[in-house]
KETI-838675 format. One record per residue (C-alpha): residue number from 1; chain; x, y, z. Coordinates in nm, 4 decimals. Layout:
<pts>
   num   cadena          u          v          w
   NUM        A          X          Y          Z
...
</pts>
This chain:
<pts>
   num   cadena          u          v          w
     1        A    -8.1586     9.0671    -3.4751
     2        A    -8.0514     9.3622    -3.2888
     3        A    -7.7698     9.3403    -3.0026
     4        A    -7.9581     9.4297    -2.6471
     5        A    -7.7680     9.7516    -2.5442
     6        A    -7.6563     9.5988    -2.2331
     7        A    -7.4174     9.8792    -2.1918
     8        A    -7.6818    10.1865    -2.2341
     9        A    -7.8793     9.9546    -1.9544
    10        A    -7.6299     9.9398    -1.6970
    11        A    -7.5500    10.3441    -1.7863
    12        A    -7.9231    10.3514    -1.6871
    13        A    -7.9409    10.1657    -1.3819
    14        A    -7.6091    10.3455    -1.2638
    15        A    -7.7591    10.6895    -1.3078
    16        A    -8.1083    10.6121    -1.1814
    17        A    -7.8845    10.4514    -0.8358
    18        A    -7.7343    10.7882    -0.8131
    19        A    -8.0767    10.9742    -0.8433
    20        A    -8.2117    10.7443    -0.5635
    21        A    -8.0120    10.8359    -0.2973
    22        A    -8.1535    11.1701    -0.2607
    23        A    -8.4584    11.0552    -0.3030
    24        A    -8.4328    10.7857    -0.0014
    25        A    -8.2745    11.0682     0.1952
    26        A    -8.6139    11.2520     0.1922
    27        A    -8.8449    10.9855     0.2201
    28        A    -8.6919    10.8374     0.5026
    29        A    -8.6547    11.2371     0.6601
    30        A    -9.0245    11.2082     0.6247
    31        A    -9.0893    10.9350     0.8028
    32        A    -8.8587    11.0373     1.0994
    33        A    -9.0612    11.4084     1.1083
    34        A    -9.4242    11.2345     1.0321
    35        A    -9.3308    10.9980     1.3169
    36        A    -9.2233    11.2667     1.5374
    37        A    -9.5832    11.4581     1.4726
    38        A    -9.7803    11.1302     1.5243
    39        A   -10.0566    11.1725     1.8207
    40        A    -9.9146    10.7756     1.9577
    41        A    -9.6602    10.8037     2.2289
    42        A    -9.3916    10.5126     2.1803
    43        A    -9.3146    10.5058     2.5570
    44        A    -9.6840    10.3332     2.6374
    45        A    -9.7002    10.1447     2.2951
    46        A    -9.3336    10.0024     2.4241
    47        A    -9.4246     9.9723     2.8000
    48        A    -9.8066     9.8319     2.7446
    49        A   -10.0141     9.7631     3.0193
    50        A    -9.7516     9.8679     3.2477
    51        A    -9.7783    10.2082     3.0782
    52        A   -10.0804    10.2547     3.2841
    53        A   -10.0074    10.2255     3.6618
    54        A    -9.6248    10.3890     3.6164
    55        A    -9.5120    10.6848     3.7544
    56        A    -9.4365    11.0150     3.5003
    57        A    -9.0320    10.9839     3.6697
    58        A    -9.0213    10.6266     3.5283
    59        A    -9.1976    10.7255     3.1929
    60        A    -8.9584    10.9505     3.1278
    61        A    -8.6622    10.7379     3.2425
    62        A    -8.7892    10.4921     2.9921
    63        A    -8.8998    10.7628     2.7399
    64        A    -8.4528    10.8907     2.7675
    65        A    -8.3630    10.4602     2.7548
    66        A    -8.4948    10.4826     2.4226
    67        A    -8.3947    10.7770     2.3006
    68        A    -8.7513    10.8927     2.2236
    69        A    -8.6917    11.2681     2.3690
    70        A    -8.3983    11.3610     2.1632
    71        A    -8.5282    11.6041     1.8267
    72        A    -8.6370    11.3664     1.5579
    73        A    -8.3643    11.5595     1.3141
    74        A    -8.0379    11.4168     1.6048
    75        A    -8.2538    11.0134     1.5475
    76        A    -8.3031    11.0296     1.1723
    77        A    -7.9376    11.1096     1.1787
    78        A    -7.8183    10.8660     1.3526
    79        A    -8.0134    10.6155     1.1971
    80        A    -7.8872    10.7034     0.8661
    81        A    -7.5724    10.6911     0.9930
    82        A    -7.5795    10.3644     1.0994
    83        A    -7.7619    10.2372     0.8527
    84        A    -7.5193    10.3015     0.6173
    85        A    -7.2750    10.0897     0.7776
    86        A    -7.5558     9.7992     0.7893
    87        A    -7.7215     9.8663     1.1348
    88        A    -8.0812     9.9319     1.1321
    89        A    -8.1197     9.9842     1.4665
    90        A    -8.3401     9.8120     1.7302
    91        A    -8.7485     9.7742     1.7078
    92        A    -8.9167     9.8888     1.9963
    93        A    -9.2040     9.7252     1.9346
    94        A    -9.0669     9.4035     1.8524
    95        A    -8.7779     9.3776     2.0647
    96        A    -8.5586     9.2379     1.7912
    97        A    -8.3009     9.3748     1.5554
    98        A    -8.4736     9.5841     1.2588
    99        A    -8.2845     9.3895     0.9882
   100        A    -8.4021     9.0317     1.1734
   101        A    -8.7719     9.1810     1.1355
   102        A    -8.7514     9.2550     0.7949
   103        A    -8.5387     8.9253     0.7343
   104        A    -8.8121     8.6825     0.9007
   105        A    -9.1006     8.8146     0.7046
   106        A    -8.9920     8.9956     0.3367
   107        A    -8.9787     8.6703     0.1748
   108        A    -9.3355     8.5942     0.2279
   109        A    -9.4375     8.8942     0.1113
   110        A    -9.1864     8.8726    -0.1826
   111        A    -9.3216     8.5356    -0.2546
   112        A    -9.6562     8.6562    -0.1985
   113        A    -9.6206     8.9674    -0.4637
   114        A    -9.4398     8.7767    -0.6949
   115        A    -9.6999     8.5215    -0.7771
   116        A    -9.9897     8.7543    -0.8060
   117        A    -9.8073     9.0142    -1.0174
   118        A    -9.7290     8.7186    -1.2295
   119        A   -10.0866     8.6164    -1.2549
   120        A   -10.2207     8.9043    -1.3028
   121        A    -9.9657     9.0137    -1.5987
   122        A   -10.0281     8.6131    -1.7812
   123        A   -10.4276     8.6697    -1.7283
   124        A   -10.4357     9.0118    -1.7797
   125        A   -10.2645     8.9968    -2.1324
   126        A   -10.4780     8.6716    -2.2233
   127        A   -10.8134     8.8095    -2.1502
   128        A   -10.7273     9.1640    -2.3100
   129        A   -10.5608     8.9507    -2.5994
   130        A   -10.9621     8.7870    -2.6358
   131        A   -11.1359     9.1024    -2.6169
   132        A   -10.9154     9.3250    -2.8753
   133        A   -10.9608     9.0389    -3.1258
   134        A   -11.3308     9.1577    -3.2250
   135        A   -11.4046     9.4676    -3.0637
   136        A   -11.7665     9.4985    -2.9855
   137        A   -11.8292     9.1252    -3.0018
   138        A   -11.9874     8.9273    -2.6709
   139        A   -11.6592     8.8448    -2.5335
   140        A   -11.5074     9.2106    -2.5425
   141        A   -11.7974     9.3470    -2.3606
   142        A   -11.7918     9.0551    -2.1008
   143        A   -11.3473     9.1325    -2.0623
   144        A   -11.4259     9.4760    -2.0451
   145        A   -11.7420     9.4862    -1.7987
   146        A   -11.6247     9.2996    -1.5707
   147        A   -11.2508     9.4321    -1.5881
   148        A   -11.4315     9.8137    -1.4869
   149        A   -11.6028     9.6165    -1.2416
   150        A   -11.2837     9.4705    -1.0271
   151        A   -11.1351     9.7885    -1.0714
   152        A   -11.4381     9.9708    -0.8106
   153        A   -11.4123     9.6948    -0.5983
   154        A   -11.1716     9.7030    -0.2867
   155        A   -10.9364     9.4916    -0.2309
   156        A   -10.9968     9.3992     0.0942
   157        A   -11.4196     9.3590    -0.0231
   158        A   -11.2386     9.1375    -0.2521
   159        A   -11.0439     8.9322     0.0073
   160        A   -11.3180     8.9377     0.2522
   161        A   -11.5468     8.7850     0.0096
   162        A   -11.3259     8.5265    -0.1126
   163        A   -11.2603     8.4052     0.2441
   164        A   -11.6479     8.3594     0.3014
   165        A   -11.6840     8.1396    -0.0309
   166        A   -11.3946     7.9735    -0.0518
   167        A   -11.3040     7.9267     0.3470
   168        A   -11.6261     7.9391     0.4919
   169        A   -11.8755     7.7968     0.2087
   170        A   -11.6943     7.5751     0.0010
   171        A   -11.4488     7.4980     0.2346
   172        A   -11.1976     7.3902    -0.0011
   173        A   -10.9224     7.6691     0.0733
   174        A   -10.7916     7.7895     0.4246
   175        A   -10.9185     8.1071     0.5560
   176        A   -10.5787     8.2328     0.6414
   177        A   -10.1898     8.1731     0.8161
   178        A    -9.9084     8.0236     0.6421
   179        A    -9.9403     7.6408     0.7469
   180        A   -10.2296     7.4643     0.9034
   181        A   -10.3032     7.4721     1.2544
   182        A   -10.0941     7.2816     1.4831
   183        A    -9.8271     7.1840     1.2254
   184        A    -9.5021     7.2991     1.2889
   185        A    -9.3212     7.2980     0.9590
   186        A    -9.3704     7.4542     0.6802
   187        A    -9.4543     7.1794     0.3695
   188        A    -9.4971     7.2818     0.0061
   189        A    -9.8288     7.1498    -0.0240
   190        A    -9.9610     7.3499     0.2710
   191        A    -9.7704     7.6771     0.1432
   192        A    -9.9389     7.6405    -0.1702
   193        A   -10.2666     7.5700    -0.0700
   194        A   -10.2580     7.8457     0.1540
   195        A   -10.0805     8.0986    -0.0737
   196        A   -10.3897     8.0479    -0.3192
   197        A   -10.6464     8.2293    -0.1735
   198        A   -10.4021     8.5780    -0.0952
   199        A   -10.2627     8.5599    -0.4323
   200        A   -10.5376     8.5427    -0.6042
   201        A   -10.6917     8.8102    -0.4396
   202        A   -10.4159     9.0545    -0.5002
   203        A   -10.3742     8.9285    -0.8632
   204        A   -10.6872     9.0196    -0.9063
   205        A   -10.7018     9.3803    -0.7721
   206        A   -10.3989     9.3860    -1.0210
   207        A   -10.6071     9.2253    -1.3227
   208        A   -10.8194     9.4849    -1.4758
   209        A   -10.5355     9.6939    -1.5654
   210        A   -10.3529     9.4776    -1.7467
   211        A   -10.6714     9.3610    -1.9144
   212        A   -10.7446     9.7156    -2.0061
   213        A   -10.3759     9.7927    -2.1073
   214        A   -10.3932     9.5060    -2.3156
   215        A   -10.7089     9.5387    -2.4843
   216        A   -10.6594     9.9191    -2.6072
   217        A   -10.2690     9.8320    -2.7300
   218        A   -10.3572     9.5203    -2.9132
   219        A   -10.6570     9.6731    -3.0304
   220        A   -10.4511     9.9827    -3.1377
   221        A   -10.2014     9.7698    -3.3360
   222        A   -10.4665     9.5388    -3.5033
   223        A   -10.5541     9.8672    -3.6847
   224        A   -10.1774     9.9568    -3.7817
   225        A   -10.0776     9.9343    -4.1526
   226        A    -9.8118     9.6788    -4.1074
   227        A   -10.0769     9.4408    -3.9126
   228        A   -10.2742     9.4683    -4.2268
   229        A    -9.9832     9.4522    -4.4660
   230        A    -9.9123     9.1306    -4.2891
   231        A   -10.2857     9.0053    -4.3265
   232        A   -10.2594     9.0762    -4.6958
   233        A    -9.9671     8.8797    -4.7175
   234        A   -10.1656     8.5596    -4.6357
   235        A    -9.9974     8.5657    -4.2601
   236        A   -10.2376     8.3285    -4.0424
   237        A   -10.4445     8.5039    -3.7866
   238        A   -10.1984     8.3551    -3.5065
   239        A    -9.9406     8.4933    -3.6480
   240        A   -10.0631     8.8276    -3.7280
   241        A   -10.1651     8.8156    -3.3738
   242        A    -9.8515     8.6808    -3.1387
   243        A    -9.5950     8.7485    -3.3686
   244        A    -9.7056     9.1412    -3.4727
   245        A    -9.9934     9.2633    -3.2750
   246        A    -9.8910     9.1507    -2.9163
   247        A    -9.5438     9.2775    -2.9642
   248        A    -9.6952     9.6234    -3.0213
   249        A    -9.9670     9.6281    -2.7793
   250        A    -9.7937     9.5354    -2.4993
   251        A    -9.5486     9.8206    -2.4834
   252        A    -9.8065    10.0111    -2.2815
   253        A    -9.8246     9.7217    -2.0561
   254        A    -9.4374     9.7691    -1.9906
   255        A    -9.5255    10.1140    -1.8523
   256        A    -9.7774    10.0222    -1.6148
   257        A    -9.5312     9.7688    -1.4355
   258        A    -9.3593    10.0389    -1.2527
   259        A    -9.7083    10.2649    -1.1798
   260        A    -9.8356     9.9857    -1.0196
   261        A    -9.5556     9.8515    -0.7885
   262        A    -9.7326    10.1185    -0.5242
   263        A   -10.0450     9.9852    -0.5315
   264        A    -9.9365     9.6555    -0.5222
   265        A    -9.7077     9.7171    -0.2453
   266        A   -10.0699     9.8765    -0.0568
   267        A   -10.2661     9.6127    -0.1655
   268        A   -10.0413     9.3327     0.0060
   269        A   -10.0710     9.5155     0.2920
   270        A   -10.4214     9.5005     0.2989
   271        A   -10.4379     9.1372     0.1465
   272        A   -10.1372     8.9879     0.4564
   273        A   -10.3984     9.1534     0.7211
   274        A   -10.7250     9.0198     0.6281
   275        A   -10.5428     8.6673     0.5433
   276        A   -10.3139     8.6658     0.8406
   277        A    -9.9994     8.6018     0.5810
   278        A    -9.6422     8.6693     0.8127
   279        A    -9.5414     8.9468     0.5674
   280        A    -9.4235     9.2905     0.6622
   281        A    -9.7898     9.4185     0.6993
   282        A    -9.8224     9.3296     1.0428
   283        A    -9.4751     9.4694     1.1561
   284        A    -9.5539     9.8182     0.9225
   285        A    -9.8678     9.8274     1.1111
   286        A    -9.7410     9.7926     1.4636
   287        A    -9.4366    10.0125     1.3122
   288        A    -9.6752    10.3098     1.2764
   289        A    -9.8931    10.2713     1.5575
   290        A    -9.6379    10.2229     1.7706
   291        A    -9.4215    10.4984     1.6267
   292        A    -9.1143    10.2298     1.6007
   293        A    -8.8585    10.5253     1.4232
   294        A    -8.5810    10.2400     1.3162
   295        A    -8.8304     9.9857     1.2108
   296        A    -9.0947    10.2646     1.0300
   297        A    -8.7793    10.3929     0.8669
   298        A    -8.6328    10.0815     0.6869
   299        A    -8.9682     9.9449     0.5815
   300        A    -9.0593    10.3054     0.4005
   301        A    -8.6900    10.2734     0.2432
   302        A    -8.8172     9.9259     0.1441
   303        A    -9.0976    10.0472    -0.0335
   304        A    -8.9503    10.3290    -0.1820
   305        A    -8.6562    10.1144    -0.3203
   306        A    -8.9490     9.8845    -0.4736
   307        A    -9.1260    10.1741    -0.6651
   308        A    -8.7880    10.2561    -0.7667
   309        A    -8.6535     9.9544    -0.8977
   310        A    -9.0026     9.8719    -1.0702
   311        A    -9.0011    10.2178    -1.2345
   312        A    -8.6644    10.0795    -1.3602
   313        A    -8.7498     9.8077    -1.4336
   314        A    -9.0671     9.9234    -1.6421
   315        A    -8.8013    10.1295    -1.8650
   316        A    -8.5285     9.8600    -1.9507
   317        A    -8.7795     9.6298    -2.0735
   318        A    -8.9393     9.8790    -2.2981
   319        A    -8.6008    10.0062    -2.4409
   320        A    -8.5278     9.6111    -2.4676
   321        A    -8.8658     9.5512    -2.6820
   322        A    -8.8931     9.8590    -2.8593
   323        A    -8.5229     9.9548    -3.0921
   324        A    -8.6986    10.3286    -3.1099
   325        A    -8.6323    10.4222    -2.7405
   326        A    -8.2814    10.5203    -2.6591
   327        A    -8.2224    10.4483    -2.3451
   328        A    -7.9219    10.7272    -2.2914
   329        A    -8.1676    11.0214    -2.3149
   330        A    -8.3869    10.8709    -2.0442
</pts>
């Protein structure tokens, strides 16, 4: 058995750290200058309603208070600044600390993520598993048709029809929120119950890649020599299957882990607003409309870090599986 190259991996990680920071540098100078150019005026998204019978003098009082009329460059550096040192700054828009925003609702949407990636990878490799077994055969083209056919649909079709059969029809799932109304706990059986309908929805806006991915790897190493040297050898179809086959196919798989993390991130976005889950969507919303610098800031960081990590992710786990990848030259 070969010895995992923990030591290539953490060489890895280290230099793909160092390539990051340059990276978050931009993104977040983005969001400071994209901010800056947005048509929404932070002053009445901060004010409200009050925003409309005040004065221009106490507008811009209130405009100098929070340090909206300084040049986006002098806030983006300060921000960084500060960040550095821990301090995220103050939302505008939800009059809290930035890290207590991000604190209160990340691990819902972590939790939230989490369980439909992990669907969607388990299903994904089952049903492609099925249809590369006979290609051609009833079951393939059922995998495959209807794999092409979740991949058109939008996620939040997807979510918005699952609400009215499940919620509204059926009525065996709840239509939204994190407990039921009037309860003020949070119990495992109403977390799960009401985790069901969001996860599944974004697992399955997730699915038909995996299912694809799956299908055409498996399929391509069902038609490998050493598959077939294996078959010769008298190897049982399960074996020639799990223990050869599925090895091979699903190093494809391992590269579409980090090419997805973005449009999983965007799809749980769309999935916490239709299903009213308290994830970051609703605080990135009201982050962008409201033009909340500190708050827009350190959730684009957020993401970025994601894509990042699941990019690295994606490649230690194929240098793990597959001996042929050197991990140093990546």
């Amino acid at each position: 058995m070969t010895t995992p190259p923990w030591g290539a991996m953490a060489r890895l990680a280290a230099r793909r750290a160092l390539l990051a920071v340059p990276v978050l540098l931009v993104v977040t100078f983005g969001a400071f200058a994209l901010a800056a150019a947005s048509p929404f005026d932070p002053v009445k998204a901060y004010a409200g309603t009050a925003a409309l019978g005040a004065d221009q003098e106490t507008l811009d009082r209130l405009r100098e208070n929070l340090g909206v009329d300084r040049p986006f460059t002098e806030r983006w550096w300060d921000w960084l600044t500060s960040a550095v040192s821990g301090d995220l700054g103050q939302s505008s828009v939800m009059r809290q600390p930035v890290a207590e925003v991000i604190g209160e609702r990340l691990v819902w949407s972590a939790l939230l993520c989490a369980v439909a990636f992990a669907v969607a990878v388990l299903l994904g490799t089952v049903l492609g598993v099925l249809a590369a077994r006979r290609p051609g055969s009833p079951v393939d083209r059922a995998v495959t048709s209807l794999a092409y056919a979740l991949e058109a649909a939008p996620v939040f079709w997807i979510a918005l029809l699952a609400v009215w059969l499940f919620a509204l029809e059926l009525d065996v799932l709840p239509a939204g929120g994190l407990t039921d109304t009037g309860s003020e706990h949070v119990t495992a059986g109403q977390l799960l119950s009401h985790l069901v309908l969001p996860a599944g929805v974004l697992a399955v806006s997730q699915l038909p890649w995996f299912t694809l991915y799956v299908r055409q790897g498996v399929g391509d190493a069902l038609a490998e020599d050493p598959v077939r040297g294996a078959r010769a050898r008298g190897l049982s179809e399960r074996t020639v299957l799990l223990g050869h086959a599925l090895r091979s196919g699903l190093l494809p798989v391992l590269t579409l882990i980090g090419s997805r993390v973005p449009e999983l991130i965007t799809g749980a976005l769309l999935v916490e607003s239709v299903f009213s889950w308290p994830g970051i969507a609703a605080a990135t919303v009201e982050a962008a409309t409201a033009v909340d610098f500190p708050l827009l800031a350190a959730l684009t960081t957020l993401a970025t870090a994601a894509v990042l990590a699941g990019n690295l992710l994606a490649d230690l786990l194929y240098g793990l599986i597959d001996p042929r990848v050197k991990l140093n030259e990546m």
